[in-house]
CHARMM-style PDB file with segment names, atoms N, HN, CA, C and O in Angstrom:
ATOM      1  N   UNK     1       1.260 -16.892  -9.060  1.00  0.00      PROA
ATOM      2  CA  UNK     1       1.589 -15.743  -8.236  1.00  0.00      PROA
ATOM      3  C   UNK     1       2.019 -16.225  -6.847  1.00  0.00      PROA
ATOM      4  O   UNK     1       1.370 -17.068  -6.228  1.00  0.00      PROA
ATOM      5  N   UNK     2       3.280 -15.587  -6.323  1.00  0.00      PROA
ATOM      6  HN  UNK     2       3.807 -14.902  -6.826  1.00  0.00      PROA
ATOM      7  CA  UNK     2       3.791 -16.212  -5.132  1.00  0.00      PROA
ATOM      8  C   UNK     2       2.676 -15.458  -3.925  1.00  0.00      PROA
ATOM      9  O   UNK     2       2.038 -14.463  -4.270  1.00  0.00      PROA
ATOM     10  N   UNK     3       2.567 -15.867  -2.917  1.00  0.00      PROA
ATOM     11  HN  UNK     3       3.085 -16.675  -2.637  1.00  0.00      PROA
ATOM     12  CA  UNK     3       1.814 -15.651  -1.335  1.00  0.00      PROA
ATOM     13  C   UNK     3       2.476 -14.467  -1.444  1.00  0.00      PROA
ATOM     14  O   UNK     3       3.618 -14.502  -1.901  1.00  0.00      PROA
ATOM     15  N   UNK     4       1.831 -13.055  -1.007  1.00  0.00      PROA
ATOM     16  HN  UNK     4       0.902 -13.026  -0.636  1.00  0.00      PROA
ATOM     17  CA  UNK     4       2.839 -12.170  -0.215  1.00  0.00      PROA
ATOM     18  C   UNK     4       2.899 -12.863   1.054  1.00  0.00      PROA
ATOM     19  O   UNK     4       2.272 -13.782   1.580  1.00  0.00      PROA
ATOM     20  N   UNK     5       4.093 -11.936   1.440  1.00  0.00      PROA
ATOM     21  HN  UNK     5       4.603 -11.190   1.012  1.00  0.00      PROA
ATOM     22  CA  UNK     5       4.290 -11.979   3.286  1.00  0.00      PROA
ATOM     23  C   UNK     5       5.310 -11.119   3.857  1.00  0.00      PROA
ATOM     24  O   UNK     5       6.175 -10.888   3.013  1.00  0.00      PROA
ATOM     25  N   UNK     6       5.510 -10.622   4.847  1.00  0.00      PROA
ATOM     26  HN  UNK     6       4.807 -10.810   5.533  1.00  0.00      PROA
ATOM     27  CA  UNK     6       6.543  -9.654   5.522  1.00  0.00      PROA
ATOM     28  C   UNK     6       8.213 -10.574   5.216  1.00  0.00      PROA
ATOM     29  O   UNK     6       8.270 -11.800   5.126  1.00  0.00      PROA
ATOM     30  N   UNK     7       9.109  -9.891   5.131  1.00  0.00      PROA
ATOM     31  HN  UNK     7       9.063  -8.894   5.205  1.00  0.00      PROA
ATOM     32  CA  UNK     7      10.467 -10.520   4.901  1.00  0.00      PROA
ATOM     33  C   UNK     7      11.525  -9.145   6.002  1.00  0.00      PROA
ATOM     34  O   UNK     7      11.484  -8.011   6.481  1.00  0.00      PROA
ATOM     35  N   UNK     8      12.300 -10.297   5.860  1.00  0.00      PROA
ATOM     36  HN  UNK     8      12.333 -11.218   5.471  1.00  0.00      PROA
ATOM     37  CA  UNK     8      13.073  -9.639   7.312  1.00  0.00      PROA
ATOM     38  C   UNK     8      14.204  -8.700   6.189  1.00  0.00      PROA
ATOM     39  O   UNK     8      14.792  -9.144   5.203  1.00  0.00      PROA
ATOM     40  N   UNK     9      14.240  -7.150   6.809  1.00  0.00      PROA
ATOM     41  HN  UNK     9      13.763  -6.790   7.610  1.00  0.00      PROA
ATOM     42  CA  UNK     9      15.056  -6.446   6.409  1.00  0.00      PROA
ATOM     43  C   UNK     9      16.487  -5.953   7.620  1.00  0.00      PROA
ATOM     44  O   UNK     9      16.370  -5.055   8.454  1.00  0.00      PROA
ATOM     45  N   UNK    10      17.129  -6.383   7.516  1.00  0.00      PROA
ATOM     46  HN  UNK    10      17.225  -7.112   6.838  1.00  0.00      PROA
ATOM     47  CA  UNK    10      18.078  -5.950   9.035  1.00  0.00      PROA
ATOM     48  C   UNK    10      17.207  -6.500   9.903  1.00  0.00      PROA
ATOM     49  O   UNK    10      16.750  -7.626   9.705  1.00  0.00      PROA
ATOM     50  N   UNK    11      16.815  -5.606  11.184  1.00  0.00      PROA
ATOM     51  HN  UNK    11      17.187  -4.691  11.345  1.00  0.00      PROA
ATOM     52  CA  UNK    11      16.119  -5.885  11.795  1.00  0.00      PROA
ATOM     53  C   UNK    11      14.401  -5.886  12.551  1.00  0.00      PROA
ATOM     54  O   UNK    11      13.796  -6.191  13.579  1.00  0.00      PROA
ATOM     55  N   UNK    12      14.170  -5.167  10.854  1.00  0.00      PROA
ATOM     56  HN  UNK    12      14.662  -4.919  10.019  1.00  0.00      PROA
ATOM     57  CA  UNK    12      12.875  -4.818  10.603  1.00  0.00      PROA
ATOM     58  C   UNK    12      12.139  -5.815   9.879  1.00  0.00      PROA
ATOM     59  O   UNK    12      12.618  -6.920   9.626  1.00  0.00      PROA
ATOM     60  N   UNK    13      10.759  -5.383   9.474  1.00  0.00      PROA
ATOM     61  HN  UNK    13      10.370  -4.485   9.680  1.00  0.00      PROA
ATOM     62  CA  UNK    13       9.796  -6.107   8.561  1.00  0.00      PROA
ATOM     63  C   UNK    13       9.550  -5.558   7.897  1.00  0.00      PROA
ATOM     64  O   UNK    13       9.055  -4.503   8.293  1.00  0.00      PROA
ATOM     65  N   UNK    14       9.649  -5.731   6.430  1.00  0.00      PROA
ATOM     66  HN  UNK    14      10.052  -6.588   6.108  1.00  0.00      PROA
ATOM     67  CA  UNK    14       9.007  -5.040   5.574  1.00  0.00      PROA
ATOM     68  C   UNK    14       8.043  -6.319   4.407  1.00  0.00      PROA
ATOM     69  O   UNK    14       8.365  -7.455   4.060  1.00  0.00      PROA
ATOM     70  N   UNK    15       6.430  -5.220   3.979  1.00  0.00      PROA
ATOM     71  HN  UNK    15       6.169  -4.297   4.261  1.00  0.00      PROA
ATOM     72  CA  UNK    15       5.802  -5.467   3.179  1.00  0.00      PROA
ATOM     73  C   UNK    15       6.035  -4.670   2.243  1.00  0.00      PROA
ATOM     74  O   UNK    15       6.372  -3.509   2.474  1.00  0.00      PROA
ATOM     75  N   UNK    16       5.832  -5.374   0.461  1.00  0.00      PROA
ATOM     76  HN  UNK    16       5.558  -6.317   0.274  1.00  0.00      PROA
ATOM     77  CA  UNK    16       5.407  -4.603  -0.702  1.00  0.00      PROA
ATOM     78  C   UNK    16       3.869  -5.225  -0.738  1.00  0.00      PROA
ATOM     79  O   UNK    16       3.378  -6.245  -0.256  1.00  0.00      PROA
ATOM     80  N   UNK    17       3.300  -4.056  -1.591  1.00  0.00      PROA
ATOM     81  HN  UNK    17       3.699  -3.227  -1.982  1.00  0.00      PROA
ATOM     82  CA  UNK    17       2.089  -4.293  -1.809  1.00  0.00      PROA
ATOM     83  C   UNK    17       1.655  -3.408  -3.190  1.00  0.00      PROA
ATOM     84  O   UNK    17       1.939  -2.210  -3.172  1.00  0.00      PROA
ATOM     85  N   UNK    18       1.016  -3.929  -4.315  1.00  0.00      PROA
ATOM     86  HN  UNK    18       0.785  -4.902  -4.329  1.00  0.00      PROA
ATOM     87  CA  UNK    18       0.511  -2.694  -5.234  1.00  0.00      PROA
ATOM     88  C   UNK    18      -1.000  -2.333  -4.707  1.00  0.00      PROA
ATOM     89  O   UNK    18      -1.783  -3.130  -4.192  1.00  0.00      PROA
ATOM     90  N   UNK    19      -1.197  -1.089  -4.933  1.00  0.00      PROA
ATOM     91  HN  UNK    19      -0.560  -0.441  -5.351  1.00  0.00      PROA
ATOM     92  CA  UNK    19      -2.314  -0.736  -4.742  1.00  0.00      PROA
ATOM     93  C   UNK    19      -2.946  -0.539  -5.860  1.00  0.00      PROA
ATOM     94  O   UNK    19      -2.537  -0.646  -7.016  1.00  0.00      PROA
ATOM     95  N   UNK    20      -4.543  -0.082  -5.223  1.00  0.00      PROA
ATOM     96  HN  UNK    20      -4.875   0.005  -4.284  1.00  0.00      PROA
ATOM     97  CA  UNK    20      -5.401   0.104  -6.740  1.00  0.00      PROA
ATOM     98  C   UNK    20      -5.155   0.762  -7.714  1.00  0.00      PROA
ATOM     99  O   UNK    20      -5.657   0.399  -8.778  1.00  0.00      PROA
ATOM    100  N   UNK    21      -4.591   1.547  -7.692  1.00  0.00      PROA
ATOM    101  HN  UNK    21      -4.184   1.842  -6.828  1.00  0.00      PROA
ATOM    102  CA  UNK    21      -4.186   2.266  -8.665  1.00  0.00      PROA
ATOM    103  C   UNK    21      -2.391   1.567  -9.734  1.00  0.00      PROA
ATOM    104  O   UNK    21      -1.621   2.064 -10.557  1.00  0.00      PROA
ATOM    105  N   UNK    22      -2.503   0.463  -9.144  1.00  0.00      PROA
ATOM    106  HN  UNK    22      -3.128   0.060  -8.477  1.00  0.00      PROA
ATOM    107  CA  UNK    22      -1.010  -0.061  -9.473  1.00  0.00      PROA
ATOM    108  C   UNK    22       0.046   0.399  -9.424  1.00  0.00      PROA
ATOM    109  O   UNK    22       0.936   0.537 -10.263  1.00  0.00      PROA
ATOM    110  N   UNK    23      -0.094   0.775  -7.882  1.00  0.00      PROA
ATOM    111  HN  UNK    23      -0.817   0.662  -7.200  1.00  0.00      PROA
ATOM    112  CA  UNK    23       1.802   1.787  -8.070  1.00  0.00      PROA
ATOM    113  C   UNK    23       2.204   0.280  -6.693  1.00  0.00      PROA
ATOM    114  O   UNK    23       1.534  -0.287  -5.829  1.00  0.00      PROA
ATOM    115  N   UNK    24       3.289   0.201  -7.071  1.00  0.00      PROA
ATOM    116  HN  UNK    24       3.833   0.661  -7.772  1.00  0.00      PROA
ATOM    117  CA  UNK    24       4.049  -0.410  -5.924  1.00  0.00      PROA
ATOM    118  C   UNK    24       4.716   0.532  -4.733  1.00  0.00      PROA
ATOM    119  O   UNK    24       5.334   1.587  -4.874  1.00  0.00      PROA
ATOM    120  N   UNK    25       4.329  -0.324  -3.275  1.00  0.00      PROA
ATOM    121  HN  UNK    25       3.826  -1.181  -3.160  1.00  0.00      PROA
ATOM    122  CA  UNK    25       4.703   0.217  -2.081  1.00  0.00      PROA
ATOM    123  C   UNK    25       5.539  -0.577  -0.898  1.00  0.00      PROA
ATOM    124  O   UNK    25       5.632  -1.804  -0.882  1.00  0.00      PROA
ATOM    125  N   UNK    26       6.018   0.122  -0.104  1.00  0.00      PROA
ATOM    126  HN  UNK    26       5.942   1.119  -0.117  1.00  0.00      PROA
ATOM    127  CA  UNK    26       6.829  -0.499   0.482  1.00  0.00      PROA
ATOM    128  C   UNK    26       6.894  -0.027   2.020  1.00  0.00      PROA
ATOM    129  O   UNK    26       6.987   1.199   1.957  1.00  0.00      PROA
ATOM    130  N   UNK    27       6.891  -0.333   3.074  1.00  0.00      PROA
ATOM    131  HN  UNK    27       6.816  -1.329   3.125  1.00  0.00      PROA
ATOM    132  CA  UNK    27       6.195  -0.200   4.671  1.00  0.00      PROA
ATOM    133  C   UNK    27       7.526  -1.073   5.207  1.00  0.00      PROA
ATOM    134  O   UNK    27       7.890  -2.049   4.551  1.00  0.00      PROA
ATOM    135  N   UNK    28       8.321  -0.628   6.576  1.00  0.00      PROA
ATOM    136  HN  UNK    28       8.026   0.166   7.108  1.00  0.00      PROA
ATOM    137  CA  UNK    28       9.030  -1.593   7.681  1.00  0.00      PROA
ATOM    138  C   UNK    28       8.188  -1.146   8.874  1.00  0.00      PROA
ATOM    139  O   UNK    28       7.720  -0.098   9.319  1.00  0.00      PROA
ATOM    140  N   UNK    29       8.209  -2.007   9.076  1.00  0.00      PROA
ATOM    141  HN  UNK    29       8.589  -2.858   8.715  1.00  0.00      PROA
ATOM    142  CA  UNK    29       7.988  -2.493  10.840  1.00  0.00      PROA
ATOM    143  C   UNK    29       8.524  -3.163  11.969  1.00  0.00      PROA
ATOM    144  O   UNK    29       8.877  -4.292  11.628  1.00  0.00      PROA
ATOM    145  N   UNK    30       8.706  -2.969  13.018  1.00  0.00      PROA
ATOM    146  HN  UNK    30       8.420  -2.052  13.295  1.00  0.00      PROA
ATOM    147  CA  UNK    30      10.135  -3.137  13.918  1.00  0.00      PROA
ATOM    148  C   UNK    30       9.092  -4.467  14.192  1.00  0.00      PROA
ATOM    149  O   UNK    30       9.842  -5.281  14.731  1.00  0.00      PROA
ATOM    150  N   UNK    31       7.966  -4.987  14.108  1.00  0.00      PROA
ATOM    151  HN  UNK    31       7.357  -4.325  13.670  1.00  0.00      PROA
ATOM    152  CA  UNK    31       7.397  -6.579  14.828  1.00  0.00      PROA
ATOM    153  C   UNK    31       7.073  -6.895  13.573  1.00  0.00      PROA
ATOM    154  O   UNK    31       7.006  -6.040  12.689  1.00  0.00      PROA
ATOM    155  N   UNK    32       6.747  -8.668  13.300  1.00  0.00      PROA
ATOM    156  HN  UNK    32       6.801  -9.362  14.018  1.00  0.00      PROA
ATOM    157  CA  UNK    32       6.283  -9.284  12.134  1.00  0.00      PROA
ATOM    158  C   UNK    32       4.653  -9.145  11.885  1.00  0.00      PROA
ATOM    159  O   UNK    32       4.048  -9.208  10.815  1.00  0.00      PROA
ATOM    160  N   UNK    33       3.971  -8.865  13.665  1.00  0.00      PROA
ATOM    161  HN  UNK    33       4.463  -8.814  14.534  1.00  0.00      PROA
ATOM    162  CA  UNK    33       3.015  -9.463  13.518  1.00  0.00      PROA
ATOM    163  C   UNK    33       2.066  -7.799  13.143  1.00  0.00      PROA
ATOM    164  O   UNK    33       0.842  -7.837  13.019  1.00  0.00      PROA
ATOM    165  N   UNK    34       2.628  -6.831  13.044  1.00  0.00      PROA
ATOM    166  HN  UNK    34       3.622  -6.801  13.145  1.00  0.00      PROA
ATOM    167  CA  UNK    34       2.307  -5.509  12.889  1.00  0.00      PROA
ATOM    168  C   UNK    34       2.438  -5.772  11.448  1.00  0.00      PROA
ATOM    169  O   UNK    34       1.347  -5.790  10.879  1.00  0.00      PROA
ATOM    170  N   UNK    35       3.347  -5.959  10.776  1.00  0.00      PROA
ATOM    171  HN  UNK    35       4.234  -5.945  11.238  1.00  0.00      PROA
ATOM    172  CA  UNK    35       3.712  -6.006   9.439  1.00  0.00      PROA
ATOM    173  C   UNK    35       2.245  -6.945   9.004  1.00  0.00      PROA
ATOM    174  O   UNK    35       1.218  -6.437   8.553  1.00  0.00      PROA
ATOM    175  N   UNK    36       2.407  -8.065   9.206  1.00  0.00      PROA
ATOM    176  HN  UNK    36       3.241  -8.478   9.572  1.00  0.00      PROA
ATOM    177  CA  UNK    36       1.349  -8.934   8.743  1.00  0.00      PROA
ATOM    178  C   UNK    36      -0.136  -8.435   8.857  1.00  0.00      PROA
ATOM    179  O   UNK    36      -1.073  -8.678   8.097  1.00  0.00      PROA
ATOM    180  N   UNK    37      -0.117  -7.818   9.788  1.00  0.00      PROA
ATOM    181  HN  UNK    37       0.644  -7.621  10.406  1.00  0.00      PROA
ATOM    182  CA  UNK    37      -1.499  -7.151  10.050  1.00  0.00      PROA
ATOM    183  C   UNK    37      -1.697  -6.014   8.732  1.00  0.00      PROA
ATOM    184  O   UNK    37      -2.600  -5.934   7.898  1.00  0.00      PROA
ATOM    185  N   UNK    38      -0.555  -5.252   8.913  1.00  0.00      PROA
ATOM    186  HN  UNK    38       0.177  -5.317   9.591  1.00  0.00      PROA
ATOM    187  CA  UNK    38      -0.622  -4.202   7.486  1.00  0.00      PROA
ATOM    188  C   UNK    38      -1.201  -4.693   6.044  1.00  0.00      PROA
ATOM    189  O   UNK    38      -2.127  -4.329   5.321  1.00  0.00      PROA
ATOM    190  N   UNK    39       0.002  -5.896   5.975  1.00  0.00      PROA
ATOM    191  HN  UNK    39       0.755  -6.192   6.563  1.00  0.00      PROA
ATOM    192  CA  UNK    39      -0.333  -6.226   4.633  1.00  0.00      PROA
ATOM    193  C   UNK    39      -1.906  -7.109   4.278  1.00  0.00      PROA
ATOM    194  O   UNK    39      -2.428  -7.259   3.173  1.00  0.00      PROA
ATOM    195  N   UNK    40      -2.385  -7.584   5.591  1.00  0.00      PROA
ATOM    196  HN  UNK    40      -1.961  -7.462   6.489  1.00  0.00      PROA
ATOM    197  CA  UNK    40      -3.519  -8.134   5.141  1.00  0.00      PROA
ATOM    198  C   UNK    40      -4.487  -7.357   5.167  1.00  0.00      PROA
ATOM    199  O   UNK    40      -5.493  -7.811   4.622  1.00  0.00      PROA
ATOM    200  N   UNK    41      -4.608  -5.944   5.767  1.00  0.00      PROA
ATOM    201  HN  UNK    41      -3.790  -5.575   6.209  1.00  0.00      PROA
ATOM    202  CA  UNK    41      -5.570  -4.654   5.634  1.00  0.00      PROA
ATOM    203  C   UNK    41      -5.292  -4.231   4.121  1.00  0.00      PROA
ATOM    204  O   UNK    41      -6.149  -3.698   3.417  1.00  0.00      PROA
ATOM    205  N   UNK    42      -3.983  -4.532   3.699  1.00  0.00      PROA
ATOM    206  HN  UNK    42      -3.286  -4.965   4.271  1.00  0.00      PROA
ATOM    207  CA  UNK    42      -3.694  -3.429   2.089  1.00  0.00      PROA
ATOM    208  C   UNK    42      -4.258  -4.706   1.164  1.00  0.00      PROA
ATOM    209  O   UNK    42      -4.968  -4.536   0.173  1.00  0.00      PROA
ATOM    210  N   UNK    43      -3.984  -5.524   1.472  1.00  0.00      PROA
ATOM    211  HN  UNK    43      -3.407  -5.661   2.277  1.00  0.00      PROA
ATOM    212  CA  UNK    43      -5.092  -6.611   0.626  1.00  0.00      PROA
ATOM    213  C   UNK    43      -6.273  -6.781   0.366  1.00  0.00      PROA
ATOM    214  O   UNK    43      -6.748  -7.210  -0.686  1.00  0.00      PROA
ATOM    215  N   UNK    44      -6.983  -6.349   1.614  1.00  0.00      PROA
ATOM    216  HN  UNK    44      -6.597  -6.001   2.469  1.00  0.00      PROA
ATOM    217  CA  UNK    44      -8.356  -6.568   1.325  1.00  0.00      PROA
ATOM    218  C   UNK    44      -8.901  -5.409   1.022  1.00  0.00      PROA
ATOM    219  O   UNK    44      -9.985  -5.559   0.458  1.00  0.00      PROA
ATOM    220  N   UNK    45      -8.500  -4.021   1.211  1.00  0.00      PROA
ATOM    221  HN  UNK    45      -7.619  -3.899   1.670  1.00  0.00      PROA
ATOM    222  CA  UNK    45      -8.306  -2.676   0.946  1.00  0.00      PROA
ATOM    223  C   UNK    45      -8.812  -2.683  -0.509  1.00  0.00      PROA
ATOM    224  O   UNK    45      -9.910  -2.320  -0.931  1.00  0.00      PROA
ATOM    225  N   UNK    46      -7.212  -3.434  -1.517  1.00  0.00      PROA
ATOM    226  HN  UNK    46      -6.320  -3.728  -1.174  1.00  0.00      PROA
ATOM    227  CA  UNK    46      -7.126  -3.588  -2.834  1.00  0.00      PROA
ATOM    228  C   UNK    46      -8.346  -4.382  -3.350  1.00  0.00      PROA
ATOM    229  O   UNK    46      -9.120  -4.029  -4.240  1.00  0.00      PROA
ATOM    230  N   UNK    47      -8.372  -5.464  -2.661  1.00  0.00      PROA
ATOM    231  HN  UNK    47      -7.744  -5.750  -1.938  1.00  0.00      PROA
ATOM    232  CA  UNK    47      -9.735  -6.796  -3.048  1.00  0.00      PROA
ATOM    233  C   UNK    47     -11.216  -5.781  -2.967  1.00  0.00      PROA
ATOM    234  O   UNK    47     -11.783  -5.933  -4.049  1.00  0.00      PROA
ATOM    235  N   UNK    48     -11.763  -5.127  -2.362  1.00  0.00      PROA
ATOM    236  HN  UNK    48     -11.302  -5.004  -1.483  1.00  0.00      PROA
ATOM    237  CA  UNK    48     -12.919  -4.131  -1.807  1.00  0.00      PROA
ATOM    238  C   UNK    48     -12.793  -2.867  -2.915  1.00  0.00      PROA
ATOM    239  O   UNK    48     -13.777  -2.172  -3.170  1.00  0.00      PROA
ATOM    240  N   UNK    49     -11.862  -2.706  -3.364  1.00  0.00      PROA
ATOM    241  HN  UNK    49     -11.063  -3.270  -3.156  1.00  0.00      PROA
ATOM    242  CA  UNK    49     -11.843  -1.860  -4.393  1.00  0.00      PROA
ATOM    243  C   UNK    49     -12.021  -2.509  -5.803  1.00  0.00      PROA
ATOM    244  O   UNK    49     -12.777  -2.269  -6.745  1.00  0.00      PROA
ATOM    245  N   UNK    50     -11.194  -3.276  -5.619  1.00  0.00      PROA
ATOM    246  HN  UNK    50     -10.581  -3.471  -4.854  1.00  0.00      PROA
ATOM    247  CA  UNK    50     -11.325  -3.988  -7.245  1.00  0.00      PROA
ATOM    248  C   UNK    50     -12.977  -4.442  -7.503  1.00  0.00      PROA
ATOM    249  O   UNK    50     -13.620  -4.286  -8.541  1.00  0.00      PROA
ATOM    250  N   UNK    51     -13.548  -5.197  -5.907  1.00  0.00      PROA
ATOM    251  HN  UNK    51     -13.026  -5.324  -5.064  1.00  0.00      PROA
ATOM    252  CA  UNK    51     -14.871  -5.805  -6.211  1.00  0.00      PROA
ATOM    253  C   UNK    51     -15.623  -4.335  -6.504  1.00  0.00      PROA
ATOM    254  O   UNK    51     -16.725  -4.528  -7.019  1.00  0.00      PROA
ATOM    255  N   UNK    52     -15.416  -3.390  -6.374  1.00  0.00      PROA
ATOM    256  HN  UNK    52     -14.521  -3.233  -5.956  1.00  0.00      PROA
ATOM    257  CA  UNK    52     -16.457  -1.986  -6.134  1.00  0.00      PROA
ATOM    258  C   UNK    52     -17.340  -1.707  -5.091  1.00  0.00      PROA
ATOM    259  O   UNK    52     -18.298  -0.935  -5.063  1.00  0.00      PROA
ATOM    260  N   UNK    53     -16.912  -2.396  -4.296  1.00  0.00      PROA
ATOM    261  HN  UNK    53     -16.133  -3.024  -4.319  1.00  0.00      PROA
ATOM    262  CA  UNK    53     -17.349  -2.611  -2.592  1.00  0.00      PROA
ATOM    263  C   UNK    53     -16.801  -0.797  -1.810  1.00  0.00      PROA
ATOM    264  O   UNK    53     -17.258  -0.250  -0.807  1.00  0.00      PROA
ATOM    265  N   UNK    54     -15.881  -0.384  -2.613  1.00  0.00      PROA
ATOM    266  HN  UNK    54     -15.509  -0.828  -3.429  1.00  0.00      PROA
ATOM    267  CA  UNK    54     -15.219   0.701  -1.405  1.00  0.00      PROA
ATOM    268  C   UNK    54     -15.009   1.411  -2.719  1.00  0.00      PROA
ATOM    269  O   UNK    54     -15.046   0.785  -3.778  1.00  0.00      PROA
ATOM    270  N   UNK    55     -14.712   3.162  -2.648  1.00  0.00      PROA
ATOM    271  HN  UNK    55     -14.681   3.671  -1.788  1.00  0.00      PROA
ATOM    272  CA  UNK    55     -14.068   4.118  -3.566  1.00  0.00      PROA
ATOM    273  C   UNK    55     -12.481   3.882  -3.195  1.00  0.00      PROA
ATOM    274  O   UNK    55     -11.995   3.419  -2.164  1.00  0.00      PROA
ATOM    275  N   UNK    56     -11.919   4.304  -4.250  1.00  0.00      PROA
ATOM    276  HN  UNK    56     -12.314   4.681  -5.088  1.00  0.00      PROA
ATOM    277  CA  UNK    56     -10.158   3.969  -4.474  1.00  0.00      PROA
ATOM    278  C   UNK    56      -9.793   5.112  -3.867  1.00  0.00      PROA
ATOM    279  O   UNK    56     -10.606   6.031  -3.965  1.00  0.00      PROA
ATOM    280  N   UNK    57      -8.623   5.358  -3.160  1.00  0.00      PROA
ATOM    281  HN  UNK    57      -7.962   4.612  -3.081  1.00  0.00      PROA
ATOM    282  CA  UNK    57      -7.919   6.385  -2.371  1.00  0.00      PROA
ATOM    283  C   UNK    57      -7.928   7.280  -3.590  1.00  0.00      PROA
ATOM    284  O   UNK    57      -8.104   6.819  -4.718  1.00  0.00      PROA
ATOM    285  N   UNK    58      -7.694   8.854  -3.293  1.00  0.00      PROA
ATOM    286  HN  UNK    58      -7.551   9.228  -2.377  1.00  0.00      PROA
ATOM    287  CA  UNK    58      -7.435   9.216  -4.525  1.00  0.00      PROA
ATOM    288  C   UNK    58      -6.157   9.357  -4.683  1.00  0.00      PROA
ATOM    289  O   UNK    58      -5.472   9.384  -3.661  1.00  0.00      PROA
ATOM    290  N   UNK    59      -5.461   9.491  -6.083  1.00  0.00      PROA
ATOM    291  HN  UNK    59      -6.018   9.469  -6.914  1.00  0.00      PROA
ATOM    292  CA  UNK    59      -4.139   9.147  -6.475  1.00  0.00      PROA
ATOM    293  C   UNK    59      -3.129  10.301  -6.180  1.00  0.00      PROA
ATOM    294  O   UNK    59      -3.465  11.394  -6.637  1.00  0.00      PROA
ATOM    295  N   UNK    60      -1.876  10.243  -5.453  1.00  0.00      PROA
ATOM    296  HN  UNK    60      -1.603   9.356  -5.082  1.00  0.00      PROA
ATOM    297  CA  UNK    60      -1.520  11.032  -4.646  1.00  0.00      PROA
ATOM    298  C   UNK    60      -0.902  12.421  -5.983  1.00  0.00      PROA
ATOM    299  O   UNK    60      -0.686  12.180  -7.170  1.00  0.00      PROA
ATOM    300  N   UNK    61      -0.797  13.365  -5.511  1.00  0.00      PROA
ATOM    301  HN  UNK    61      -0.973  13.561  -4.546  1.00  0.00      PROA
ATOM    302  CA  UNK    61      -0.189  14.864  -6.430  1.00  0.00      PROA
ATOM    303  C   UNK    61       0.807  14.638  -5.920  1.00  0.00      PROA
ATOM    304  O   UNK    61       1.234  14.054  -4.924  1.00  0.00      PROA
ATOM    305  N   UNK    62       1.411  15.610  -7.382  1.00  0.00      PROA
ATOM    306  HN  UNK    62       1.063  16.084  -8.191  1.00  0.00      PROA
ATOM    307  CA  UNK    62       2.693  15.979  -7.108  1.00  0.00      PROA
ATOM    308  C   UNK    62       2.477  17.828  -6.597  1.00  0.00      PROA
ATOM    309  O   UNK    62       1.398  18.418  -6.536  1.00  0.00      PROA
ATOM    310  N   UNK    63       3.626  18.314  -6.341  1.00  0.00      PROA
ATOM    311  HN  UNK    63       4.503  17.835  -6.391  1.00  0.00      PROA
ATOM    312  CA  UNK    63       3.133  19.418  -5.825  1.00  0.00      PROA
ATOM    313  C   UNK    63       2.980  20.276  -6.909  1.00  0.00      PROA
ATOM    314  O   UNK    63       2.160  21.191  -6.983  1.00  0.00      PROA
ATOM    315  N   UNK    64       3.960  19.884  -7.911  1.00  0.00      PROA
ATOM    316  HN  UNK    64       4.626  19.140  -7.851  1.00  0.00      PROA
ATOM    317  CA  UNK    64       4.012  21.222  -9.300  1.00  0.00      PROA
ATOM    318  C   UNK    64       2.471  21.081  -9.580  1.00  0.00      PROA
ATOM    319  O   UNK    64       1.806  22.113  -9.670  1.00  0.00      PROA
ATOM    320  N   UNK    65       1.726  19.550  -9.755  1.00  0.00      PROA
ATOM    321  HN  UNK    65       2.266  18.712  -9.682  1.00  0.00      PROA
ATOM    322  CA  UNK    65       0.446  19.468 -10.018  1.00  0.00      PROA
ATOM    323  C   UNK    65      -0.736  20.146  -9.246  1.00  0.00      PROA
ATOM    324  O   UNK    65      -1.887  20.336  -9.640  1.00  0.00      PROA
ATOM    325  N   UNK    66      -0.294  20.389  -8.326  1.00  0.00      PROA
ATOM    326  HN  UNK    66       0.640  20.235  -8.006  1.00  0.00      PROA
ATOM    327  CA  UNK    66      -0.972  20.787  -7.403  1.00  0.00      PROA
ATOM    328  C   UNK    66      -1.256  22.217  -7.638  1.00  0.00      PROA
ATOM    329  O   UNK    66      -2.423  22.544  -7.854  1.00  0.00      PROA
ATOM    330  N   UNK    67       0.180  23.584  -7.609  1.00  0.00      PROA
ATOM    331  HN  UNK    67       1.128  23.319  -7.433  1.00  0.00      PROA
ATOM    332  CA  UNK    67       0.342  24.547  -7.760  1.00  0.00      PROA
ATOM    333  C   UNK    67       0.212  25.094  -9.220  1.00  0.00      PROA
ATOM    334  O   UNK    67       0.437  26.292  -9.389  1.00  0.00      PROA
ATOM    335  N   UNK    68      -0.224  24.103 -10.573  1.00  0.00      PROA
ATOM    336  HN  UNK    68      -0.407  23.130 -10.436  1.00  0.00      PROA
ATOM    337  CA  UNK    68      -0.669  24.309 -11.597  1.00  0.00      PROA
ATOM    338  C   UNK    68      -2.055  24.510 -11.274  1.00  0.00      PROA
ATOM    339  O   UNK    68      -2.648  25.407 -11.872  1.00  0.00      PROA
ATOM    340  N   UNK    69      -2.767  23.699 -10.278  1.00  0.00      PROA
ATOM    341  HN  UNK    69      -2.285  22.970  -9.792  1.00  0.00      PROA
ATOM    342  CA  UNK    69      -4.283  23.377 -10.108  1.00  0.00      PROA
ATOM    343  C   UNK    69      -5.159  25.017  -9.749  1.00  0.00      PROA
ATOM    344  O   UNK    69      -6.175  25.526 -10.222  1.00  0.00      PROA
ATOM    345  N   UNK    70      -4.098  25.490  -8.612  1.00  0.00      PROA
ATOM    346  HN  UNK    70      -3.273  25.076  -8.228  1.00  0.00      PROA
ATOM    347  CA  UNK    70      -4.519  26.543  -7.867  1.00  0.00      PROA
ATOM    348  C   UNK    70      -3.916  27.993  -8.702  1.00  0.00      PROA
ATOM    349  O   UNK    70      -4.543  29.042  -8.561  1.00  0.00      PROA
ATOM    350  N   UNK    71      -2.909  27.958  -9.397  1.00  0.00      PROA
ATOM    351  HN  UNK    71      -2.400  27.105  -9.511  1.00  0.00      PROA
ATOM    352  CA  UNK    71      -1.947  28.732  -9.747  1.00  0.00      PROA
ATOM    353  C   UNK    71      -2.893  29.536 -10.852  1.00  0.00      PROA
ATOM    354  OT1 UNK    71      -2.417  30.454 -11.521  1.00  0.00      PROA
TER     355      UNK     71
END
């Protein structure tokens, strides 16, 4: 598995990252060292979840799902 790390987009930074739930994501940031900071919070975020150290975000709705829920 390669290192993540921020990669230069134009003149931004952007991180991917999967989260716990395994969806892939994607964040720019106009500094590297903001970016880097991100991605090493969504890392250990993911690591604290996987160990069962933290509860998992809950998984985002869609709205039809939503308005089925209440509807």
């Amino acid at each position: 598995m390669r290192e993540a790390k921020p990669r230069r987009v134009g003149t931004r930074w952007q991180i991917r990252v999967t989260d716990e739930h395994g969806k892939r994501r994607k964040r720019l940031f106009n500094a590297y060292s903001d970016a880097l900071k991100a991605l090493t919070a969504e890392q250990a975020t993911v690591a604290e979840v996987k160990d069962g150290l933290r509860d998992p975000r809950p998984a985002g709705r869609t709205f039809n799902a939503l308005a089925d829920y209440w509807g």
